[in-house]
PDB file of N, CA, C and O in Angstrom:
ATOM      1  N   UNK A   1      12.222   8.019  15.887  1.00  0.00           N
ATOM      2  CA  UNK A   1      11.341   7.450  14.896  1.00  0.00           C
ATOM      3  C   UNK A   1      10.040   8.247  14.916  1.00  0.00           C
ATOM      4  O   UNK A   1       9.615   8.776  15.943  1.00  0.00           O
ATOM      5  N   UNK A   2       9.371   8.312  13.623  1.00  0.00           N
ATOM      6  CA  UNK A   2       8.092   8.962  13.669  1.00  0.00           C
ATOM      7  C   UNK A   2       7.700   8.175  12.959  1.00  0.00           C
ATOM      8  O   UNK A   2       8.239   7.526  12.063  1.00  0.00           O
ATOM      9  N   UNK A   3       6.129   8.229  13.582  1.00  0.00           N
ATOM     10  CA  UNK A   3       5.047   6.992  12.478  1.00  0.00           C
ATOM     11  C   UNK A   3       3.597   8.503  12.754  1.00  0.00           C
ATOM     12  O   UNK A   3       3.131   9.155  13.687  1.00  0.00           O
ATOM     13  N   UNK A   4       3.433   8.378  11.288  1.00  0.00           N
ATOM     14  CA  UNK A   4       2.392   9.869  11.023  1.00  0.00           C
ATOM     15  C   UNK A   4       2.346  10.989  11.880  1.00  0.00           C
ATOM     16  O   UNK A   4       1.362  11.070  12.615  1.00  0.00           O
ATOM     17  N   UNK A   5       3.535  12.205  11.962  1.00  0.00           N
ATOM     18  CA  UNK A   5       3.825  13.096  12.627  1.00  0.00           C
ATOM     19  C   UNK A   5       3.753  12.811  13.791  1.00  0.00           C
ATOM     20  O   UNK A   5       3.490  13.772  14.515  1.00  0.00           O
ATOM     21  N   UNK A   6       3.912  11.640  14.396  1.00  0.00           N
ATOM     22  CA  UNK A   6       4.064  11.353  16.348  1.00  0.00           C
ATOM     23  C   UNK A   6       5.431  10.850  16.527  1.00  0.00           C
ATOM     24  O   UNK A   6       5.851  10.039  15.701  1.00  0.00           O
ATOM     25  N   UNK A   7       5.953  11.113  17.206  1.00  0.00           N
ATOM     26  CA  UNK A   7       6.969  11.008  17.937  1.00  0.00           C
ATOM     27  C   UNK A   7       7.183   9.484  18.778  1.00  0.00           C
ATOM     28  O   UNK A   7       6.933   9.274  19.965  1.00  0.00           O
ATOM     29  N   UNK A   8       7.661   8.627  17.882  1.00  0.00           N
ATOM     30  CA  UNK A   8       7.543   7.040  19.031  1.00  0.00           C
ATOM     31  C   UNK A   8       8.823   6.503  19.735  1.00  0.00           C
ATOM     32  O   UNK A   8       9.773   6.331  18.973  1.00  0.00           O
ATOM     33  N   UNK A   9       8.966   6.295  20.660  1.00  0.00           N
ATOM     34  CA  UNK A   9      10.019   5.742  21.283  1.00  0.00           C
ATOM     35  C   UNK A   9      11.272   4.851  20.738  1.00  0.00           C
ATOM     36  O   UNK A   9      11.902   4.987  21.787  1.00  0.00           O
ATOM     37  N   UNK A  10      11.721   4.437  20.326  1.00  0.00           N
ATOM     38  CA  UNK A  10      12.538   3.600  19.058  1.00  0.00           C
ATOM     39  C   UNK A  10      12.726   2.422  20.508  1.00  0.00           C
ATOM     40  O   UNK A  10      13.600   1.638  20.137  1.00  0.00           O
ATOM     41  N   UNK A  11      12.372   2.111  21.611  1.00  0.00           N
ATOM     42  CA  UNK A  11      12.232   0.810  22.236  1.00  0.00           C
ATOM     43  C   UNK A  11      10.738   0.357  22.066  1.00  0.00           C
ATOM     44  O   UNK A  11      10.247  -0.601  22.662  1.00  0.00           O
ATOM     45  N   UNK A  12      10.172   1.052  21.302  1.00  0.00           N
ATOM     46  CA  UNK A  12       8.475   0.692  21.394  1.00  0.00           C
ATOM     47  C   UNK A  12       9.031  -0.539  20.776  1.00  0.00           C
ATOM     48  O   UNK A  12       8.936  -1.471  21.576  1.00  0.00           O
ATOM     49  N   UNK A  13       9.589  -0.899  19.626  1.00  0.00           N
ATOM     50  CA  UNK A  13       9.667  -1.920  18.283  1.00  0.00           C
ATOM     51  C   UNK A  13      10.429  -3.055  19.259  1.00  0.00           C
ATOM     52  O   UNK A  13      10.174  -4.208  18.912  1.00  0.00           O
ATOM     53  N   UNK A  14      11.143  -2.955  20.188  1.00  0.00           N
ATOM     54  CA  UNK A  14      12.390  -4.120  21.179  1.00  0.00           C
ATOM     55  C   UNK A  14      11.161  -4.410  22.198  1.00  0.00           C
ATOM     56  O   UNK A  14      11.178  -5.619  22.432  1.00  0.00           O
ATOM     57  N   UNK A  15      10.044  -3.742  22.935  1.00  0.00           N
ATOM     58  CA  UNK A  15       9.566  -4.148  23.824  1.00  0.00           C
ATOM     59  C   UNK A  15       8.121  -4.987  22.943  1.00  0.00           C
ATOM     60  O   UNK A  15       7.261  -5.346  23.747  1.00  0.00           O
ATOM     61  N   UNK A  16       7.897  -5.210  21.931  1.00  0.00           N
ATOM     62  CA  UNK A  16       6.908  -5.685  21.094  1.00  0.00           C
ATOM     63  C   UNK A  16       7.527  -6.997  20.764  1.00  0.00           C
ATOM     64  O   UNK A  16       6.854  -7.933  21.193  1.00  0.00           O
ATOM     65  N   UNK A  17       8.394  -7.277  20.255  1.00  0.00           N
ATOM     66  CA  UNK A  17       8.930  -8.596  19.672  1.00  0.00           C
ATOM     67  C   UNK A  17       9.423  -9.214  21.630  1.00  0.00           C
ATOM     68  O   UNK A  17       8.949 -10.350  21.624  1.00  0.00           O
ATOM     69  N   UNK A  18       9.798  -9.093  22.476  1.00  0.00           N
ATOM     70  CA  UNK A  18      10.359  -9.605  23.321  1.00  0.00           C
ATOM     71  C   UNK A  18       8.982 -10.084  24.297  1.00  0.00           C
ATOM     72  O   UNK A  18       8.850 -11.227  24.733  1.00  0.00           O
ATOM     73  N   UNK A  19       8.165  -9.145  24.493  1.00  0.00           N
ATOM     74  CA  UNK A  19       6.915  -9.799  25.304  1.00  0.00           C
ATOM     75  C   UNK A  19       5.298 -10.655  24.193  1.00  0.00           C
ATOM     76  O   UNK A  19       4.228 -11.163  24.525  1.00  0.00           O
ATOM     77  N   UNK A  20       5.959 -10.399  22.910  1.00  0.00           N
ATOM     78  CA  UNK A  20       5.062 -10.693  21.912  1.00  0.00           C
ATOM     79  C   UNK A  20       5.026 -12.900  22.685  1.00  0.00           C
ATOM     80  O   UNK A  20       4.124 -13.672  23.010  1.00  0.00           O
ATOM     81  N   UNK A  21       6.702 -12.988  22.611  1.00  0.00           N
ATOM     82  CA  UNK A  21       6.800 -14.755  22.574  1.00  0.00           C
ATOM     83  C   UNK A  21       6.337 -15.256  23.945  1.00  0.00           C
ATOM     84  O   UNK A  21       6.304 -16.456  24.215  1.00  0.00           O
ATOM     85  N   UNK A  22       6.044 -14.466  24.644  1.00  0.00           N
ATOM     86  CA  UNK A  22       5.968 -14.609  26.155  1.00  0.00           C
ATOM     87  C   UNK A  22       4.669 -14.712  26.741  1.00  0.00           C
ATOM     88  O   UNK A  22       4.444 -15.466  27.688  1.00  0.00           O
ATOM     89  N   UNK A  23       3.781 -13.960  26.196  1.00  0.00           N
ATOM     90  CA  UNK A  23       2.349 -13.486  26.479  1.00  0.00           C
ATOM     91  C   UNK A  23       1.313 -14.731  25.367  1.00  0.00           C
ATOM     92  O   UNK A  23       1.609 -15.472  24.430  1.00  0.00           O
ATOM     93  N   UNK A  24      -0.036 -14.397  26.154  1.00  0.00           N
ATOM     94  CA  UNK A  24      -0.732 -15.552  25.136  1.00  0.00           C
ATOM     95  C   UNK A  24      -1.316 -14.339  24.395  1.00  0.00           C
ATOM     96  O   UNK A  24      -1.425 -13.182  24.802  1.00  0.00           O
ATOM     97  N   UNK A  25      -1.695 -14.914  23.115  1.00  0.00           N
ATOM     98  CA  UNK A  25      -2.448 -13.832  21.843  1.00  0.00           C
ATOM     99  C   UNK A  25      -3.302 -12.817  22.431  1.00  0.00           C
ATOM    100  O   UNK A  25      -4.257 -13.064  23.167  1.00  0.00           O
ATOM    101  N   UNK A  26      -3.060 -12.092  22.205  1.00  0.00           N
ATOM    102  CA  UNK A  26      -4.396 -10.937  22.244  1.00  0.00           C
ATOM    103  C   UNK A  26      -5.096 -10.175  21.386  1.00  0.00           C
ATOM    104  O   UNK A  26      -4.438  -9.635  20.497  1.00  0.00           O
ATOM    105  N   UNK A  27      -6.725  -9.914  21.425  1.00  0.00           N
ATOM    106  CA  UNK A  27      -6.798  -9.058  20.918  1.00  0.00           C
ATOM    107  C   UNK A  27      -7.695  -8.145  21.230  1.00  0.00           C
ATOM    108  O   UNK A  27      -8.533  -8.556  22.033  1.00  0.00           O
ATOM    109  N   UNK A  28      -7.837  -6.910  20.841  1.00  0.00           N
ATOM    110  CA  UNK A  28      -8.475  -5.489  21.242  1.00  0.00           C
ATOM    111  C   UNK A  28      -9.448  -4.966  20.072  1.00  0.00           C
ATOM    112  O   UNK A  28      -9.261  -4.663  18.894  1.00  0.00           O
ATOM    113  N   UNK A  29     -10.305  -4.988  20.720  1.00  0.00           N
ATOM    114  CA  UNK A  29     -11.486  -4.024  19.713  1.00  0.00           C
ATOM    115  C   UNK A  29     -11.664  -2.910  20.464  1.00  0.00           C
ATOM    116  O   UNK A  29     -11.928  -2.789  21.660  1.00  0.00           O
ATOM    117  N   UNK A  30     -11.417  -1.803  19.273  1.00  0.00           N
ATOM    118  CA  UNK A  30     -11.568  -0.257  19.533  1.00  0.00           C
ATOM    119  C   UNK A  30     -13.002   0.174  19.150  1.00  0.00           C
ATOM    120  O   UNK A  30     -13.405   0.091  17.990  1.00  0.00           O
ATOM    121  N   UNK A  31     -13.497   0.477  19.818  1.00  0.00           N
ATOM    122  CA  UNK A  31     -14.998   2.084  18.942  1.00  0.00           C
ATOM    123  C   UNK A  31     -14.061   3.011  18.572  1.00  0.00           C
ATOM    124  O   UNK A  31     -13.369   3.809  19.204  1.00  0.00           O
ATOM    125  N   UNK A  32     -14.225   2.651  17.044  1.00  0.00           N
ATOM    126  CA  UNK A  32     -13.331   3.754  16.289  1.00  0.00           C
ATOM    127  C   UNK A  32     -14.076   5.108  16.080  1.00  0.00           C
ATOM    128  O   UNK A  32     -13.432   6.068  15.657  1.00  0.00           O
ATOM    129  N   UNK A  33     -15.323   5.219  16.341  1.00  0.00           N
ATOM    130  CA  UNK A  33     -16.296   6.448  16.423  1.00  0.00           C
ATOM    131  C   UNK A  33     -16.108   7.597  17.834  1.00  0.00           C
ATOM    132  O   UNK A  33     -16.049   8.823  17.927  1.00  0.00           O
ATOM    133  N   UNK A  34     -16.054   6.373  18.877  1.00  0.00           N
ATOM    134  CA  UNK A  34     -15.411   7.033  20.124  1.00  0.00           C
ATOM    135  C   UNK A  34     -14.443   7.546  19.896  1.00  0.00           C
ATOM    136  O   UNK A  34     -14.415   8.733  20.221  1.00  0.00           O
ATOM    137  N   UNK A  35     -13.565   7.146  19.444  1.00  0.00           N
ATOM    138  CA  UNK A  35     -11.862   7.571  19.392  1.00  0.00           C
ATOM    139  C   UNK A  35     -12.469   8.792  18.651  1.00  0.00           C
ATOM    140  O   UNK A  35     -12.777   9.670  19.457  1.00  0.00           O
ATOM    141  N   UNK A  36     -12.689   9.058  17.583  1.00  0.00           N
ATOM    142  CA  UNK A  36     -12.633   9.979  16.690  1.00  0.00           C
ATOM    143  C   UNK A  36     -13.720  11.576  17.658  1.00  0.00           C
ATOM    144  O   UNK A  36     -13.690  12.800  17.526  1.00  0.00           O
ATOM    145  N   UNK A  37     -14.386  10.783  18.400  1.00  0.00           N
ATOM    146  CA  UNK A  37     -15.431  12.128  18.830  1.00  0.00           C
ATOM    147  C   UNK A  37     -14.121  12.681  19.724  1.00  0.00           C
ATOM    148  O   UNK A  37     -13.374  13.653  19.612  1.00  0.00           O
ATOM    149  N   UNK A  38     -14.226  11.552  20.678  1.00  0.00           N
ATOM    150  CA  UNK A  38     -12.874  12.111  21.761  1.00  0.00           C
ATOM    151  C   UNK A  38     -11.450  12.745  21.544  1.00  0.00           C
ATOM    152  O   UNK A  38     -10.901  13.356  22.460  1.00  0.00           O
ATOM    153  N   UNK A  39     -10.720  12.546  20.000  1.00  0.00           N
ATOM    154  CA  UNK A  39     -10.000  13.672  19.420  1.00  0.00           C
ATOM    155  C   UNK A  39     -10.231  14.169  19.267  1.00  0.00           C
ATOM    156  O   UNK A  39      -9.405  15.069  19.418  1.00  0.00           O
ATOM    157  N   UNK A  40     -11.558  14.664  18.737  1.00  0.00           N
ATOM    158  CA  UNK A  40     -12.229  16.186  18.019  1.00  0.00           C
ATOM    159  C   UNK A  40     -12.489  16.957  19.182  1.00  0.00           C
ATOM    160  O   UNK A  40     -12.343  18.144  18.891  1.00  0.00           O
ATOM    161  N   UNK A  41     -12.865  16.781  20.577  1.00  0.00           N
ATOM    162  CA  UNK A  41     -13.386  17.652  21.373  1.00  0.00           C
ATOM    163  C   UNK A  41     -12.531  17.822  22.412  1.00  0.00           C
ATOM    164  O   UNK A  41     -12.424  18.745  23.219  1.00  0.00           O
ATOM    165  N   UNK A  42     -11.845  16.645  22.262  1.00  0.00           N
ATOM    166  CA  UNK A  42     -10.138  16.342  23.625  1.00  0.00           C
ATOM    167  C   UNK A  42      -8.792  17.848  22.707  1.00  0.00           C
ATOM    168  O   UNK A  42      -8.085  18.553  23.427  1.00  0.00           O
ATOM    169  N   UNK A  43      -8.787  17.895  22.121  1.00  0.00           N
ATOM    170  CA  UNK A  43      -7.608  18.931  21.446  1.00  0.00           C
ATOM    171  C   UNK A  43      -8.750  19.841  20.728  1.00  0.00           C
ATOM    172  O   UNK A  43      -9.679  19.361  20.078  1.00  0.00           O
ATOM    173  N   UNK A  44      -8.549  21.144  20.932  1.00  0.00           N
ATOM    174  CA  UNK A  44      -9.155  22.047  20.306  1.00  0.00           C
ATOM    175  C   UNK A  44      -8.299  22.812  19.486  1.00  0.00           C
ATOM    176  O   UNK A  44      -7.068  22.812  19.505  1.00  0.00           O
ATOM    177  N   UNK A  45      -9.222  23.604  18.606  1.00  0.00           N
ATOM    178  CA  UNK A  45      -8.333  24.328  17.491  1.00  0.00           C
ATOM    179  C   UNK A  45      -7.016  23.873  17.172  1.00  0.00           C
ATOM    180  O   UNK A  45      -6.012  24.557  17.367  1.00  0.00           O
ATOM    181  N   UNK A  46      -7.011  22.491  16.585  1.00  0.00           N
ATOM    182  CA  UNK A  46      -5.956  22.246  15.704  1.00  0.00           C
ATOM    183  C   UNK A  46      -6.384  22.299  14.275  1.00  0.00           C
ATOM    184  O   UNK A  46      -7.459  21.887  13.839  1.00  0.00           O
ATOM    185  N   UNK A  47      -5.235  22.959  13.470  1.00  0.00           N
ATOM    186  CA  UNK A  47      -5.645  22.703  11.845  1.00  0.00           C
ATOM    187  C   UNK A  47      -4.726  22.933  11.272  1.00  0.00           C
ATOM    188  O   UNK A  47      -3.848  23.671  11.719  1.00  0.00           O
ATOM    189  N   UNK A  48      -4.651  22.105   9.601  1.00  0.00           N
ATOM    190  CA  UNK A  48      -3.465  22.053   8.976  1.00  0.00           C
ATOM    191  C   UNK A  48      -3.399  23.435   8.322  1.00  0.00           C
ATOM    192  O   UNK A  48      -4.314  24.236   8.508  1.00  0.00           O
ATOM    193  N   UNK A  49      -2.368  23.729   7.580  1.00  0.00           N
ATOM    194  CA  UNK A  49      -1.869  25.040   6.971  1.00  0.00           C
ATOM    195  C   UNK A  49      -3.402  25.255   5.735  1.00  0.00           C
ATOM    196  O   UNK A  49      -3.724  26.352   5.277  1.00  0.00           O
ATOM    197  N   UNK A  50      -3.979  24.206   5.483  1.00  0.00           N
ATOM    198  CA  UNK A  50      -4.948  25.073   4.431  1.00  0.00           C
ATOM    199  C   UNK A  50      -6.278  25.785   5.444  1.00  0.00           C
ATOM    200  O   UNK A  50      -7.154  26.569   5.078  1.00  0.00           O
ATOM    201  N   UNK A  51      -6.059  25.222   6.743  1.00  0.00           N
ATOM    202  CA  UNK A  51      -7.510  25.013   7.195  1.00  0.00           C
ATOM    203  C   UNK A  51      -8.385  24.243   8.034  1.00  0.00           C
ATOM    204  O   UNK A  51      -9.220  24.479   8.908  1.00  0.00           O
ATOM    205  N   UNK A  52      -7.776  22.986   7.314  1.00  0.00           N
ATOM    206  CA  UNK A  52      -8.770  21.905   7.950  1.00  0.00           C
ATOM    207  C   UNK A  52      -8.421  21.290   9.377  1.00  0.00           C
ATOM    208  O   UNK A  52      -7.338  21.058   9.915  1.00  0.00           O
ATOM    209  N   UNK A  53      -9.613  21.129   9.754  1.00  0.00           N
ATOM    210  CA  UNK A  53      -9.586  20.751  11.254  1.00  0.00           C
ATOM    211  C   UNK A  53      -8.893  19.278  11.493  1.00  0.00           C
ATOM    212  O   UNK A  53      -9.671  18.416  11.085  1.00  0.00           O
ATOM    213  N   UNK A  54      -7.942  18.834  11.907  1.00  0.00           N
ATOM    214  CA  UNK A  54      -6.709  17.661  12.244  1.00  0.00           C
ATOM    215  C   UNK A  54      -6.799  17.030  13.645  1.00  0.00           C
ATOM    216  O   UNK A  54      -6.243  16.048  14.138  1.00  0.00           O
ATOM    217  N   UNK A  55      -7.777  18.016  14.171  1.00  0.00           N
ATOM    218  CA  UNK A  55      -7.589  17.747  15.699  1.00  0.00           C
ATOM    219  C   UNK A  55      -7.831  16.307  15.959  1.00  0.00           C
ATOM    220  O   UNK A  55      -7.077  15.651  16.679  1.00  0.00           O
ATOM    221  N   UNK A  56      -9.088  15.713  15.261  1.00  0.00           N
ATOM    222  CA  UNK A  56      -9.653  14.247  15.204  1.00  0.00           C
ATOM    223  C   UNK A  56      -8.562  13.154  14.746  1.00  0.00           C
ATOM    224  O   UNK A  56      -8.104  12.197  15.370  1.00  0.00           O
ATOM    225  N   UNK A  57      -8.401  13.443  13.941  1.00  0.00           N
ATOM    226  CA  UNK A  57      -7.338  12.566  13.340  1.00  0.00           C
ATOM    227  C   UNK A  57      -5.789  12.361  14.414  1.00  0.00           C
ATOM    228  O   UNK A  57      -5.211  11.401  14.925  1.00  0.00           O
ATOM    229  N   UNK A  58      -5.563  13.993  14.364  1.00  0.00           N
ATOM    230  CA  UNK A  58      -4.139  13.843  15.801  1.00  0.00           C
ATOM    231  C   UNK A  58      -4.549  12.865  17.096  1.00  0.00           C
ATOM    232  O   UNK A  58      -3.797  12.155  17.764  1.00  0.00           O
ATOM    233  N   UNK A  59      -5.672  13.021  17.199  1.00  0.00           N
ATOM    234  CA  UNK A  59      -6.673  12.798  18.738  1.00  0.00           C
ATOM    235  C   UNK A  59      -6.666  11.392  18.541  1.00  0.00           C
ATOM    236  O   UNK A  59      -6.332  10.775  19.553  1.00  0.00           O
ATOM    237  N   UNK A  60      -6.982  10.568  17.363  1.00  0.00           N
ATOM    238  CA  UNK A  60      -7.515   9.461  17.150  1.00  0.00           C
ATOM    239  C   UNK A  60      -6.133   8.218  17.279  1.00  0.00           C
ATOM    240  O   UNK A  60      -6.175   7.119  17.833  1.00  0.00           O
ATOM    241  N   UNK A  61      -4.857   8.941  16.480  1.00  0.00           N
ATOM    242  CA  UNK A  61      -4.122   8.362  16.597  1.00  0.00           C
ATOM    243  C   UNK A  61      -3.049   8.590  17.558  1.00  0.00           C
ATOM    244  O   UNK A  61      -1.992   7.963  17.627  1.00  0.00           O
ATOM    245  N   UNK A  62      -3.415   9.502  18.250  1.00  0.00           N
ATOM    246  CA  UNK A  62      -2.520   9.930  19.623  1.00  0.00           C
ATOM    247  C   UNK A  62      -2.980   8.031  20.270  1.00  0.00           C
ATOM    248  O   UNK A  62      -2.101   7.240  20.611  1.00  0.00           O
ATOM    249  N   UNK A  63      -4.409   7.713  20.288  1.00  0.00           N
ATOM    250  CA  UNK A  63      -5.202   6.974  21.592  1.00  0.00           C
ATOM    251  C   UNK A  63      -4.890   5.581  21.274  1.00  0.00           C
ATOM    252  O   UNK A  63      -4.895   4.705  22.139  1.00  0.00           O
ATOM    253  N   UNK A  64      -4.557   5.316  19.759  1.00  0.00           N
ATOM    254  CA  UNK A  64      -4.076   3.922  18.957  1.00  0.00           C
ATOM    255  C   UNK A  64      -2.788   3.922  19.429  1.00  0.00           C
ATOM    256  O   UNK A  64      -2.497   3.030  20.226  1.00  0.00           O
ATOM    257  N   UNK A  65      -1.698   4.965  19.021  1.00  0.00           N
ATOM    258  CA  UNK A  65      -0.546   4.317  19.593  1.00  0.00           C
ATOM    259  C   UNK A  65      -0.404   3.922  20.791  1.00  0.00           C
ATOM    260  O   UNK A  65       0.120   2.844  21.071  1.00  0.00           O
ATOM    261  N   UNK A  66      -0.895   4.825  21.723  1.00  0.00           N
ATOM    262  CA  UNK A  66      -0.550   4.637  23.236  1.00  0.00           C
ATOM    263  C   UNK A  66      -1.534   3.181  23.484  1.00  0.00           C
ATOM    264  O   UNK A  66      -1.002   2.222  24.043  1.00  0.00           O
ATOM    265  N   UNK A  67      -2.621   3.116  23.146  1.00  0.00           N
ATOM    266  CA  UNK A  67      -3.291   1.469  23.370  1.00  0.00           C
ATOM    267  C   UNK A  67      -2.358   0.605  22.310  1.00  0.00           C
ATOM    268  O   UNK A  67      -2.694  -0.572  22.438  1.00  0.00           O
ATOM    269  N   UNK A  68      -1.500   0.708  21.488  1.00  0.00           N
ATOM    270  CA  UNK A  68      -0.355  -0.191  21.290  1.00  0.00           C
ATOM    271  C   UNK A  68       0.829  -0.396  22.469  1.00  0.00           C
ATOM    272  O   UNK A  68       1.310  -1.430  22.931  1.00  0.00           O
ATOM    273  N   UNK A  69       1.028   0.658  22.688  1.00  0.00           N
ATOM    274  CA  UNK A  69       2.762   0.594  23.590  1.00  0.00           C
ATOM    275  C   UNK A  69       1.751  -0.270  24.911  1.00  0.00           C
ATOM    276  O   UNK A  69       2.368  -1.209  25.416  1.00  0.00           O
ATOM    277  N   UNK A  70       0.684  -0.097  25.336  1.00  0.00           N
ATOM    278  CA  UNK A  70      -0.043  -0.434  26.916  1.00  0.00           C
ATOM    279  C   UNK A  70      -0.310  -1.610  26.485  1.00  0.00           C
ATOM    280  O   UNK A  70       0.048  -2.382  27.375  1.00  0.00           O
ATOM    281  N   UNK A  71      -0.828  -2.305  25.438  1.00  0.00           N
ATOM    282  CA  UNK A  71      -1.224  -3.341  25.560  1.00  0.00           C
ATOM    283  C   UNK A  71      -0.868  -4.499  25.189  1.00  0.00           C
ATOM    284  O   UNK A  71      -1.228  -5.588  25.637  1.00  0.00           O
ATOM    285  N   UNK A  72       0.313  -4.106  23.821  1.00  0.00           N
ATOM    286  CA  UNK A  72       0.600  -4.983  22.739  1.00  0.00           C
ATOM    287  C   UNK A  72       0.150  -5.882  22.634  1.00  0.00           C
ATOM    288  O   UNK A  72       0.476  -6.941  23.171  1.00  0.00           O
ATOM    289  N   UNK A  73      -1.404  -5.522  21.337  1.00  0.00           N
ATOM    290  CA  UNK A  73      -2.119  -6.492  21.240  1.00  0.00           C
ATOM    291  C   UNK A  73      -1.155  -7.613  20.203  1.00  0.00           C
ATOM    292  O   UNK A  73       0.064  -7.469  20.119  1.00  0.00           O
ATOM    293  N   UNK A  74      -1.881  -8.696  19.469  1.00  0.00           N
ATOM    294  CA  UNK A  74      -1.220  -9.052  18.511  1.00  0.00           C
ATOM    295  C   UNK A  74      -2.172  -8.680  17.500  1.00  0.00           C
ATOM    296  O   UNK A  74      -1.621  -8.334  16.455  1.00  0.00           O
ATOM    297  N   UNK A  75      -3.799  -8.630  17.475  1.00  0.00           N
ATOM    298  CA  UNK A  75      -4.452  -8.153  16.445  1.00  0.00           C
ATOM    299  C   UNK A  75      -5.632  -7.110  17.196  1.00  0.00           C
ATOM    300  O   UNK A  75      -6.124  -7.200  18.321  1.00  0.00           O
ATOM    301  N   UNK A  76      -5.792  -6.441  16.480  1.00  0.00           N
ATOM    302  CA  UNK A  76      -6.468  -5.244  16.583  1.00  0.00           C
ATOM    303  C   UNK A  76      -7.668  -4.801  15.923  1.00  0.00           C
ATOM    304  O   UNK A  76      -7.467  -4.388  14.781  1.00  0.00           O
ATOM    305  N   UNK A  77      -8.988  -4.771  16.368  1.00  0.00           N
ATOM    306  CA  UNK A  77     -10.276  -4.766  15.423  1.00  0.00           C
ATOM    307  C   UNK A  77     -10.496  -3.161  15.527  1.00  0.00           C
ATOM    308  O   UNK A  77     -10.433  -2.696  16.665  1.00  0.00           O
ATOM    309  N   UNK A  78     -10.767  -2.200  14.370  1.00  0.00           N
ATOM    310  CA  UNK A  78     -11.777  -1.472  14.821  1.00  0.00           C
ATOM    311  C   UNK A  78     -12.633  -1.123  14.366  1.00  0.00           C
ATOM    312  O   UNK A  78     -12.419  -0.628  13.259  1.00  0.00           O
ATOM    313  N   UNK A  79     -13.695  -1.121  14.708  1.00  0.00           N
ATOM    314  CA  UNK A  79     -15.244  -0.533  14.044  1.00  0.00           C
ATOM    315  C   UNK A  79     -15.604   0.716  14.108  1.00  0.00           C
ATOM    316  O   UNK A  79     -15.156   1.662  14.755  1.00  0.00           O
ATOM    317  N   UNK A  80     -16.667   0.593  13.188  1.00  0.00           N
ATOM    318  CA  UNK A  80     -17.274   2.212  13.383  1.00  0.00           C
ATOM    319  C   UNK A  80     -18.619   2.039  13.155  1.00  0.00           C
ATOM    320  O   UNK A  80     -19.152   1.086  12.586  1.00  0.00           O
ATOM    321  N   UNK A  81     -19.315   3.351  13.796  1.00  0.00           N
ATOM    322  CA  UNK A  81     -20.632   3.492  13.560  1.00  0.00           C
ATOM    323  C   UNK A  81     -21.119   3.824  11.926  1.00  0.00           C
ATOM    324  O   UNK A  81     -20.321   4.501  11.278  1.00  0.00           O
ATOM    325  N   UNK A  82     -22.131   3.471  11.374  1.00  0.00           N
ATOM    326  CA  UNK A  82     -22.584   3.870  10.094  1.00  0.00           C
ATOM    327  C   UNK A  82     -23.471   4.852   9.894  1.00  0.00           C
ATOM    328  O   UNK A  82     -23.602   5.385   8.792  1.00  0.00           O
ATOM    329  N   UNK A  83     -23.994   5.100  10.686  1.00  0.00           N
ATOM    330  CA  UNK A  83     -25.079   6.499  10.593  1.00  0.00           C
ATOM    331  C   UNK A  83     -24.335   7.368  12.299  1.00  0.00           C
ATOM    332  O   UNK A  83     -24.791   8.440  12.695  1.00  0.00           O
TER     333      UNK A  83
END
């Protein structure tokens, strides 16, 4: 299975519904500004075929899935900085 060019486990989706009924609710707030600095400077020189720099974006959602498979929240906040 792939969810936006990553590579996901196809038990990610069996271990989500089975500890979902088991566990009490959770939820996780991300600094979605963090995430995004820490892809941009964590992977260097990535870029798509025109150019543009991807590294942030790869970086950002590399750190969402894996805080899905670790935590399985049930809801998920994330914010960002405005200036």
């Amino acid at each position: 299975m792939v969810i936006s060019g990553l590579p996901v486990r196809l038990s990610f989706a069996k271990r989500l519904t089975r500890r979902r009924h088991l566990e009490k609710p959770t939820l996780v707030l991300v600094d979605g500004s963090g995430y995004i600095f820490r892809g941009y400077f964590a992977i260097r020189s990535m870029t798509a075929a025109d150019g543009t720099p991807v590294n942030a974006v790869f970086g950002y959602s590399s750190m969402i899935l894996s805080l899905l498979a670790d935590f399985d929240p049930q809801q998920i906040v994330v914010a960002f900085d405005t200036k």
